[in-house]
C-alpha positions, 0 to 999 in steps of 0.5 A: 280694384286700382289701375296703375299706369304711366300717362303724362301729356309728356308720353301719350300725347292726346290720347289713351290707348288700350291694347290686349291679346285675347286667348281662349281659340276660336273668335266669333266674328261676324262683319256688321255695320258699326255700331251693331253686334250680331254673333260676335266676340266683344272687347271692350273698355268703359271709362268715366273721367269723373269717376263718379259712378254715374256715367260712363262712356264705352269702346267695343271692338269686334275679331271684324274690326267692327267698332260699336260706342255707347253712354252708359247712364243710371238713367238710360243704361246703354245708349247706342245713340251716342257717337264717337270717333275713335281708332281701333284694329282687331286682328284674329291669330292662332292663339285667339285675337289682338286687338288695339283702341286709341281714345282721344282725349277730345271724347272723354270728359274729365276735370281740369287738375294736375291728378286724374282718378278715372273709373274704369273697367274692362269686359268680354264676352264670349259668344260661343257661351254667352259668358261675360267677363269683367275686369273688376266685379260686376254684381249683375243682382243690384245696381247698374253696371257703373257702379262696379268701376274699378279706379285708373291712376297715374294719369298726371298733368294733362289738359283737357284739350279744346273740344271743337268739331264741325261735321259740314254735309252736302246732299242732292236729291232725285225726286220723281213723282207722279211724272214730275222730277225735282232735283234738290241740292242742300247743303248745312252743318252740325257742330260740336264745342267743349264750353268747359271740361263738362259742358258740351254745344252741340248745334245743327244748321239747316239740317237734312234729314232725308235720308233718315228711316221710314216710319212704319206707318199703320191704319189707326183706329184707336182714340189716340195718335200713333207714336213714331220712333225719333230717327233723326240722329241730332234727336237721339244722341245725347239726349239722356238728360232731355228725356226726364220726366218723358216730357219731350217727344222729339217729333213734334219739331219738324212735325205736322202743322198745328192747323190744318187749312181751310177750302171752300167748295170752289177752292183747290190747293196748290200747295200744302206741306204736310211737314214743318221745315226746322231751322236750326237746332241746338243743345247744352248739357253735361255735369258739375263737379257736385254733380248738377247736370244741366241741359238746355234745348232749343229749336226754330222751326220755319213758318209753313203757308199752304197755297189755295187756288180759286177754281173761278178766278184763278185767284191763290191766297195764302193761309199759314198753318204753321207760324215761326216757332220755337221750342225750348227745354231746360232740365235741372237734375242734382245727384247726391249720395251716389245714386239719388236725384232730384230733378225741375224739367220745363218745355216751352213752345212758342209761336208767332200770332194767334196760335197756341202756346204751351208751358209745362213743368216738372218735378222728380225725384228718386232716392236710393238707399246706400247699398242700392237695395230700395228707392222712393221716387215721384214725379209732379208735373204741371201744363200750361196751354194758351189757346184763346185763354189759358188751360192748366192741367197737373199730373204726379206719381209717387212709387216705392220699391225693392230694387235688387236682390232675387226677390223685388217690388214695387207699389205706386200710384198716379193721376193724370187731370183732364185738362193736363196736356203736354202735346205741344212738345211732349205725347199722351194719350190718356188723362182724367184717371188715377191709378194704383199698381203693385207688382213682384218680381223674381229673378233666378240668375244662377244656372242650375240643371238645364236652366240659366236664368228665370224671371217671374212677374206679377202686376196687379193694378186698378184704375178709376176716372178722375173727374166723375168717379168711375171705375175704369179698369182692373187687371192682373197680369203674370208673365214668365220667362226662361233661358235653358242651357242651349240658350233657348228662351221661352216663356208666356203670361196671362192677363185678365180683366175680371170686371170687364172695362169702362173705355172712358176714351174710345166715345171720344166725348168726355162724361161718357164710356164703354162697357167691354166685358170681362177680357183673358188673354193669354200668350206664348214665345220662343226665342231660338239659341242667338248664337247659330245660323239660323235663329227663329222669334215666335210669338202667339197672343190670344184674347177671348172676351165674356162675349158670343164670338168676341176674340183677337189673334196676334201672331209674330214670326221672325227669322233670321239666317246669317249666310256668312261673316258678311251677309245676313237676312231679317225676316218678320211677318206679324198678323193680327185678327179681330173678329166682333171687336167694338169701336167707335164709328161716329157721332151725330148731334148727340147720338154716339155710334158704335161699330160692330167690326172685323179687322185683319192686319198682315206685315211682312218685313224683309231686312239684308245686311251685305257688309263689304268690310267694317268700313263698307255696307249695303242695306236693303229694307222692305215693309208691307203694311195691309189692313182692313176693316169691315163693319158688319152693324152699328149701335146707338151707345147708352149713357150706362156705357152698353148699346143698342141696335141702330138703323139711323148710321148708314155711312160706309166706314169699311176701309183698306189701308197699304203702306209700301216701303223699300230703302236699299243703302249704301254707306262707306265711312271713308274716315274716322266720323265721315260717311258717304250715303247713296239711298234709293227710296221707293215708296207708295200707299192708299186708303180705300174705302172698301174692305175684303179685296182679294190679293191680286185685287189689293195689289193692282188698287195700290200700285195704281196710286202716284208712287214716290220714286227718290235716289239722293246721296249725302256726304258728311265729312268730320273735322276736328280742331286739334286735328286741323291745326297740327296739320295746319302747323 
């Protein structure tokens, strides 16, 4: 469907504008923060100034005034993470609601020519039905949303404007802790250049990022690291290009130190920093006009030295544990015939001395035929560590599948070498296997009787060792899930492993494994109509092993209440019970040991939105974490993979794990881009090595630990150039 409007430079100036009354009665309105939609009516705009179906940037307006943009890429879908700064009024009427955006052309991308031809659509939704509307069809069975662009015209001899912005910032922090208060003033920048009308620098100086969300931290038990979510904003906007080929994990810049300082018996530390302090950051990316997307990373992470004081002379020497460092990514990707690609990833990370450094790259592809029915993808990647010679290691995968239609498939299979290692600046946990999966699936998306829609899915898949053949796993996994008419959804799957396992990982030494029996899990869920009040997730899991007294129970609940248009109440509780679970427990010499444990694990997590007006919130987030673990007897572990009694481990591995988390915000966007943070943090945790303490007991324990009391306020302010030069004129 073509779009024809009247837009020169001559009569719009430097941006479009979209406008529209929406009829239809009562609007769904709820005040919300930007960027988050809760029980809303939406309208809404996608734009795409090369009109190449690939990328398309959105505008959503709420009845609140509420705005909330996003990128929408084949690759990632809906990226909330991308931020705009753009105009909008709503207003509620008799008949409906009105509402009016204005785009700068700064946010858009589009090609330097005299005719422009973008793709376009527009959308709605109803909340009251859940019913979507599209300007021009959207086939919700085949393809992503951009294929469907309708095409705008009549936008002639208009120049993509300068694309320059900086966002200075200014925070101070009021830190107390165990008696000491610190105060800490920074200050730095992030900016923003349009190289070309495809290409985009976006670079930080000397970041904060203090005021970013708490990781949930967790007692970890298992043989791999816990991976946390990237929370800080420079990580997450923008990065779709970067995230190919899942070879960059964020976190690890700014992480913990690759080495950990050594003290002698007579030794203390003074000072010991837990984190690496970033220097700078920048990144490059954006497309061609033939439709190479190119993006480039890099970061400079600054030398971090632990202070170690000699408890007999008073003495303090130094030992780095983090040199300067520097990372780089470089991402290739060439899209043809509308929606194929092939794409080269490389990360780099280098640092200074004798420390280790790392190399890795990548090799994808993902082809689709015309109608975007089928595809055939793969990936071949390579790491190269440098530690004191040089160790390389190779990964690939290679799949084929029906991607659309009500009845869908997929078969692939993947390896990983022992010795592949991408950790320097990606993650992963498990190496030396391959594996073989097929899966099917259903999708019924017409309503019919009391049903909305049904999703059907089976997996079966099979895993051996790599590196001395072994047979590792076998599963089969099927899962169902239904929306009825009154938008409840349901549903639950089971999971079974009929030849039990062998955990070539939980020994934690290579060559060697462990036997878990034949496992079935089974689980159930509710998901209450999202459109009222009150809203209730539950969610029940149930493992039982071929074992006497072997189980593991995961319960979740989660409520959500709206009070009115501006306030609303989270809740989330999740419990998990393991009774006769087996896990490592140590080594000595060449012995292995295996604990016979018990594990219960309580979160309880409460969340509050107060929104003042759709400029205006405050936050309150609060999380308990408590688990514990008691080990009731310990095994000696056979070379078969089985085990046997032992009376030769005595050490006490019972343990009690807290986290305590309260962050209560106050965020005011006084202007288009700039906001205003006041946080008040408090935090405190402890690991004892006890378990079964009472409730009363638990609590006096962890609020007797040093707690972290902290308030800081930040300011951004965002200015553009175009902006500041008219005024300057």
């Amino acid at each position: 469907m073509y779009l024809n409007i009247d837009a020169t430079k001559e009569n719009t100036f430097d941006a479009i504008v979209v406008g529209t009354g929406i009829s239809g009665g009562w609007a769904a309105k709820e005040l919300t923060e930007r960027d988050n939609i809760e029980t809303d009516d939406i309208f809404g705009v996608t734009i795409n100034g090369y009109n190449d179906h690939q990328q398309s940037l959105e505008f959503l307006v709420l009845p609140s005034g509420v705005q909330f943009d996003a990128k929408l890429t084949t690759s990632m879908g809906e990226d909330g993470s991308w931020n705009g700064v753009w105009y909008s009024a709503a207003k509620i009427t008799d008949f409906g609601w009105v509402v009016e955006m204005k785009v700068p052309y700064s946010e858009l991308r589009f090609p330097k020519k005299n005719v422009q031809e973008w793709g376009i659509n527009f959308l709605r939704l109803v909340h009251r039905t859940s019913a979507m509307y599209d300007w021009n069809f959207v086939n919700n069975k085949t393809g992503s949303y951009m294929l469907y662009d309708g095409v705008l015209q009549g936008i002639e001899n208009i120049n993509p404007p300068i694309r320059l912005s900086f966002l200075p910032y200014f925070s101070t922090y009021l830190n107390n802790f165990e008696g000491k208060t610190e105060v800490n003033v920074n200050g730095g920048m992030d900016l923003k250049y349009g190289i070309n009308d495809a290409f985009t620098l976006d670079l930080t100086l000397i970041p904060d990022f203090g005021q970013t969300s708490f990781d949930k931290s967790v007692l970890n038990l298992s043989p791999f690291e816990v991976q946390f979510q990237e929370q800080r904003p420079f990580f997450t906007e923008g990065t779709e290009l970067f995230s190919k080929g899942e070879l960059f994990y964020s976190r690890r810049i700014g992480g913990n130190p690759s080495k950990e300082a050594e003290l002698n018996n007579d030794e203390e530390f003074v000072k010991n920093p837990d984190k690496v302090k970033l220097f700078n950051a920048l990144k490059i990316s954006g497309r061609t006009n033939k439709g190479l997307g190119i993006g480039f990373f890099n970061a400079v992470t600054e030398k971090t030295t632990a202070e170690i004081r000699n408890l007999n002379t008073g003495e303090i020497r130094k030992e780095v544990t983090e040199p300067w460092a520097n990372y780089n990514v470089m991402v290739l990707d060439q899209r043809f015939q509308g929606n194929s690609s092939v794409t080269l990833v490389n990360t780099n990370v280098t640092r200074d001395g004798n420390f280790r450094d790392s190399n890795v790259t990548g090799f994808l592809w993902d082809i689709k035929n015309k109608d975007n029915s089928y595809n055939y993808y793969g990936t071949v990647k390579g790491s190269f560590v440098m530690n004191d010679g040089t160790k390389f290691g190779n990964a690939a995968k290679a799949g084929f599948g029906k991607i659309s239609g009500v009845h869908r498939y997929d078969f692939n299979g993947f390896y990983r070498t022992k010795n592949y290692d991408i950790n320097d600046l990606g993650y992963l946990d498990k190496t030396n296997f391959y594996t073989l999966n097929g899966n099917y699936s259903y999708r019924y998306l017409k309503p019919k009787g009391n049903l909305n829609n049904l999703n059907y899915n089976l997996n079966v898949s099979t895993s051996r060792r790599l590196d001395h053949d072994l047979f590792t796993n076998f599963n089969i996994h099927q899962e169902i899930v239904l929306t009825n008419k009154e938008f409840f959804t349901f549903g639950g799957g089971i999971l079974t492993t009929p030849f039990g396992e062998n955990d070539i990982y939980e020994p934690r030494t290579a060559g060697r494994f462990l036997k878990i029996p034949e496992m079935i899990d089974g689980w159930i869920f509710i998901n209450t109509d999202n459109r009222k009040k009150l809203r209730i997730n539950t969610y029940v899991d149930y493992y039982t092993y071929n074992e006497k007294g072997r189980y593991w129970l995961r319960y979740e609940f989660n409520p959500s209440y709206k009070f009115s248009d501006k306030l609303r109440l989270y809740y989330g509780f999740s419990g998990d019970y393991l009774n006769n679970d087996k896990g490592f427990a140590g080594k000595d010499g060449g012995e292995i040991f295996i604990g016979n444990r018990n594990r219960f694990t309580i979160s309880n997590e409460l969340t509050s939105q107060y929104t003042i007006n759709n400029k205006m919130a405050v936050n309150l987030s609060f999380r308990h974490y408590y688990s514990d673990v008691t080990y009731k007897n310990f095994y000696t572990l056979n070379q078969d993979g089985t085990y046997t009694d032992t009376h030769l481990f005595t050490k006490n591995k019972n343990g009690t794990f807290n986290s305590w988390n309260v962050d209560l915000r106050y965020s005011w966007w006084f202007a288009p881009g700039s906001q205003l943070t006041l946080l008040y943090r408090n935090a405190v945790g402890n690991y004892l090595e006890t378990s079964r303490l009472g409730f009363k007991d638990n609590f006096n324990r962890l609020f007797d630990e040093p707690m972290v009391n902290n308030i800081s306020l930040k300011l951004t302010y965002y200015i553009d150039y175009n902006w500041a030069k008219s005024l300057l004129n």
